[in-house]
N, C-alpha and C positions, 0 to 999 in steps of 0.2 A: 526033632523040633526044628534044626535048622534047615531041613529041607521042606516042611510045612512054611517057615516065613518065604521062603526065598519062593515054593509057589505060588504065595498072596501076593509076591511082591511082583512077579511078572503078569500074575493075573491080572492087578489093577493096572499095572504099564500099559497091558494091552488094553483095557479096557479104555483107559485114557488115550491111548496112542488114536483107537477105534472112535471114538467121539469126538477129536480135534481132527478127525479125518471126515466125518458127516459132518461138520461146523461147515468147511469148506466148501463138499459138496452139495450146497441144499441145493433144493431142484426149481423153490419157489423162492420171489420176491415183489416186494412191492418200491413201487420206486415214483413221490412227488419231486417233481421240478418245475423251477420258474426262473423268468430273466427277462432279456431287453429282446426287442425283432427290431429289425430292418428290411423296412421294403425292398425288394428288387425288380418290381412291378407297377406301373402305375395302371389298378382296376378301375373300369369304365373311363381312360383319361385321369383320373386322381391322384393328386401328388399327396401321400400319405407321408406324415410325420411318423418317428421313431413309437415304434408299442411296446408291446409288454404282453404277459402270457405265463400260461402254468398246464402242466400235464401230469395227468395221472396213471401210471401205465402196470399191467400185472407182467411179469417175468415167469417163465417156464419152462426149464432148461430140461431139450429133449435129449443132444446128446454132449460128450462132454466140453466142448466149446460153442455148440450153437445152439439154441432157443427157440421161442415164438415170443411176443408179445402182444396184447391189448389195450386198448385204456379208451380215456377222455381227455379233449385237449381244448383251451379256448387260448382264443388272443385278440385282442385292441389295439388296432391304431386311430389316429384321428385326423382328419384334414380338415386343413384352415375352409378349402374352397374345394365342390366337388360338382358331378352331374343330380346326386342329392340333395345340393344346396349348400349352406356352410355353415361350418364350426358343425359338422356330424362328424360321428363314430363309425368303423367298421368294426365288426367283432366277428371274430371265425370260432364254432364250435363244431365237433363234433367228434368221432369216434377212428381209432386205429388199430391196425393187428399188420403184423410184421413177424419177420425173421431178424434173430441179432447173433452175430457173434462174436465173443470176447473169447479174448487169448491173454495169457499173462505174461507178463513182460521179461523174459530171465527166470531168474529164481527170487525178484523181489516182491513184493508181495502187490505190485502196479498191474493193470489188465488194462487191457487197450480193447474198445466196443465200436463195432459198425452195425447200424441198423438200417433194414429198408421195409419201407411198410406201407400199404394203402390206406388213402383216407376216405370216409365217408362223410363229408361238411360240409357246412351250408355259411353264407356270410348274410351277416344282417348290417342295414344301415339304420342309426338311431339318428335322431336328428337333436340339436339342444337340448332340450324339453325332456328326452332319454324315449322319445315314442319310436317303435320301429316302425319306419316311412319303407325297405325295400328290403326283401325277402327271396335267398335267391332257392332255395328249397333244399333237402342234401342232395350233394353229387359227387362222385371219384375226386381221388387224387393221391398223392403221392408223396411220403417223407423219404429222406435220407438223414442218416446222422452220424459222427464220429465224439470219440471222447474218449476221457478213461475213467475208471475205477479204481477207486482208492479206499483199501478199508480203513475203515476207525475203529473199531471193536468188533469183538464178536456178535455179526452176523449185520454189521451196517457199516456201510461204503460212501462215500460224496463220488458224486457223478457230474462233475461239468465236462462240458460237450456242447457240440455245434450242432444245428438240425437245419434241412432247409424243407421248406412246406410250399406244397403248390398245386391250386387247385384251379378249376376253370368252370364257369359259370353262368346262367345269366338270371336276371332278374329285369321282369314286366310290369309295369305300372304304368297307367292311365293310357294304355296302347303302345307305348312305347318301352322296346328290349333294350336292353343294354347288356353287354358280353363284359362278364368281370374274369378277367386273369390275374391271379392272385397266387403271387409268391414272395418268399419273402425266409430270411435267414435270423436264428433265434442265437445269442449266447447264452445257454442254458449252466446250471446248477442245481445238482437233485440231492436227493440225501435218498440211499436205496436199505430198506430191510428187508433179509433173506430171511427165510423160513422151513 
C-alpha cells in the first residue's frame, strides 16, 4: 500500500513538474501593443507633432531563445502645417516579420527582447475633412526594438519596450513627387499571451 501512494505521489510531481515546464515553454504567442511616437524625421519637410500607435504582432519561438515574428502595425501623427496643407494627418500602416530574441535575466523570472524586422508600409496623408489627399503605396523598411518581459500569470507577460520604425517613400500628386523619409521612435506597452 505504501509503495502504491508513494508511486502516485511521484507520478503526479512528475506530471506537474512536466506541465509547469510546457507553461514555460510555449512556442506560440500573440502580443497587442500601443503607446506614444516621436518623430525623428521631418517627411516631405513636415514638422510632425507627437503620435500614437498600436501593433499586433504573432510570436514563434524556433529555437530556445530566438524566434520569428509577424503582425500589423499602424500609427498617426499630425502636423499643424505640411506640403499637404494644414491641420492633416499622416498614418503609417502596414505589415512586419522579423527575428526576436529574448533571454531571461538571472533566474528571475524578467527576460529582456531585441527585435529586428522588415517593413512592408505605406503612409497616407488625410487632410481635415479625414479624406486621403496622398498615397505613397507600400514600400520596405525597417524596425528595431528592445524591451523586457515580465510575466503576470500563467502564460501572459506586459511588454513595454522601445521600437524605432523607418521607412522611405514617395508619393505623386498632380505631377509633382515628393520623397517622404519617415522615422520615428515609439514607447511601446503590450500585454503578450503565449500558447
Amino acid at each position: 500500500m505504501k509503495t502504491r501512494v508513494m508511486m502516485i505521489a511521484v507520478l503526479v510531481t512528475l506530471i506537474m513538474g512536466t506541465s509547469a515546464a510546457q507553461d514555460i515553454q510555449k512556442r506560440f504567442g500573440f502580443e497587442l501593443s500601443g503607446g506614444a511616437s516621436l518623430a525623428t524625421t521631418e517627411p516631405g519637410g513636415t514638422e510632425l507633432n507627437p503620435g500614437y500607435g498600436f501593433e499586433g504582432i504573432l510570436h514563434c519561438r524556433i529555437l530556445k531563445y530566438t524566434g520569428i515574428y509577424g503582425g500589423w502595425g499602424w500609427n498617426r501623427f499630425g502636423a499643424d502645417e505640411s506640403f499637404a496643407g494644414s491641420n492633416v494627418s499622416i498614418e503609417e500602416t502596414g505589415y512586419i516579420i522579423g527575428v526576436q530574441h529574448k533571454h531571461p535575466v538571472g533566474k528571475s523570472p524578467l527576460s529582456v527582447y531585441l527585435r529586428a524586422g522588415l517593413l512592408y508600409n505605406h503612409i497616407e496623408i488625410e487632410n481635415k475633412e479625414g479624406d486621403i489627399t496622398h498615397d505613397t503605396g507600400h514600400g520596405p523598411g525597417f524596425q528595431l526594438a528592445a524591451g523586457i518581459d515580465y510575466p503576470l500569470g500563467k502564460n501572459w507577460s506586459i511588454t513595454p519596450g522601445i521600437k524605432f520604425n523607418s521607412l522611405s517613400n514617395e508619393t505623386i500628386r498632380e505631377g509633382v513627387t515628393t520623397e517622404i523619409d519617415h522615422s520615428y521612435l515609439s514607447l511601446r506597452i503590450g500585454i503578450l499571451k503565449r500558447f
